[in-house]
C-alpha positions in Angstrom: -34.2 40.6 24.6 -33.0 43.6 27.0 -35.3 45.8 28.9 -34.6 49.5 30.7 -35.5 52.1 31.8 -34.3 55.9 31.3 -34.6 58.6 34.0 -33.7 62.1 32.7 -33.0 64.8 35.0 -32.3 68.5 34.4 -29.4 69.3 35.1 -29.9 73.1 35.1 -31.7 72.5 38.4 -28.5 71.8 40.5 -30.2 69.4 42.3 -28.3 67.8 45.7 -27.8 64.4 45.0 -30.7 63.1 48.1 -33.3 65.8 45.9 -32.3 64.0 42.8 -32.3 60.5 44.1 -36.1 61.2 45.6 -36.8 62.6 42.6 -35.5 59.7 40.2 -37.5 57.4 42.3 -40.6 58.6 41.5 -39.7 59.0 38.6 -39.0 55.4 38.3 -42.0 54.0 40.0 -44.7 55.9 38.6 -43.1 54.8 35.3 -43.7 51.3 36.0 -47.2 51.7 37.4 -48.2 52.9 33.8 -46.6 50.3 32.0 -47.7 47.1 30.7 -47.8 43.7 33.1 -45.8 42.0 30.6 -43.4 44.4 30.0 -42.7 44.7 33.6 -41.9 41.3 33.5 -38.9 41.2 31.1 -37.6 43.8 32.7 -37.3 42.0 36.0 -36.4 39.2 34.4 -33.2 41.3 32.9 -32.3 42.7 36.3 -34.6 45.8 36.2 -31.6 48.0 34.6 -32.4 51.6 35.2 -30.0 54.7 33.6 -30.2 58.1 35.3 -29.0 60.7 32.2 -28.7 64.6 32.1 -31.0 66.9 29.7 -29.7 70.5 30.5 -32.9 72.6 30.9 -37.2 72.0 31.0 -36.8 72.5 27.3 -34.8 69.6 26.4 -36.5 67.7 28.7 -40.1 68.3 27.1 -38.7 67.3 24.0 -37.5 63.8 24.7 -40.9 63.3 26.4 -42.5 64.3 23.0 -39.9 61.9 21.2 -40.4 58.7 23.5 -44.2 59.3 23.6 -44.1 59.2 19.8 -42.1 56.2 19.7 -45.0 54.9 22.1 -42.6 55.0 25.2 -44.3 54.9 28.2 -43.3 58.4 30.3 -43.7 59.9 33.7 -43.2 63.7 34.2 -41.9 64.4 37.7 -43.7 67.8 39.7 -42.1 68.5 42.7 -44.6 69.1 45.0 -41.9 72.5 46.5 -42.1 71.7 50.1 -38.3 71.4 50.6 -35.6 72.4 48.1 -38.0 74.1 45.2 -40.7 76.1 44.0 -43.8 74.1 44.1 -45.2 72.6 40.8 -41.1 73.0 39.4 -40.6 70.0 36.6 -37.6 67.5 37.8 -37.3 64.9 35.8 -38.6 62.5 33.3 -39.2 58.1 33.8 -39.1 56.5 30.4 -39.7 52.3 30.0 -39.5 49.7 30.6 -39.0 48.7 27.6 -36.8 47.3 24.9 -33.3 48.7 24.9 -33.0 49.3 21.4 -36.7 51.4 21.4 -35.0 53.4 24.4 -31.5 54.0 22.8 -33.4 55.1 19.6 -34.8 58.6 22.2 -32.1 59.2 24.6 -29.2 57.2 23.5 -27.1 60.0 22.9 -27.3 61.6 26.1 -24.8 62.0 29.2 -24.9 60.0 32.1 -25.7 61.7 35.6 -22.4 61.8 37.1 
């Protein structure tokens, strides 16, 4: 079985590509610190895949959190701390997983990839 994870960032930000990629890592890390041992596993063992996708505004983001916590996806919001490039406390973006493919697809498979 396939395992990923899901990083949304908002796009209405305009974020330079270094602010985004900081921002995306934590993103990704403190979404695996809250997840399960043996999830973590399987997703190593599938290469530790990892999708960076665009929600356009705080809105949108807030409501795929809601969704993938109510399909019991586990989720890290991202609060810049506003010491370089934004206001402090400004919501970036959004970990999700790892976790089964098809339980991630089901939340944010129908959104754009970061380009």
């Amino acid at each position: 079985m396939d395992y990923k994870q899901v990083i949304l960032v908002r796009e209405d930000l305009k974020l330079t590509r270094g602010k985004m990629s900081a921002q995306a890592s934590h993103a990704s890390v403190g979404a695996v610190l809250k997840s399960h041992k043996d999830d973590i596993k399987k997703w190593q063992d599938c290469g530790m895949k990892k999708v960076v996708l665009k929600v356009k505004d705080l809105a949108e983001l807030y409501s795929y959190k809601q969704k993938a916590e109510d399909a019991g996806l586990v989720c890290m919001l991202i609060i810049d701390a506003g010491h370089t490039h934004l206001e402090p406390n400004t919501v970036t973006c959004l970990g999700i997983g790892p976790d089964k493919v098809e339980k991630i697809d089901k939340v944010t498979g129908g959104l754009p990839l970061v380009n």
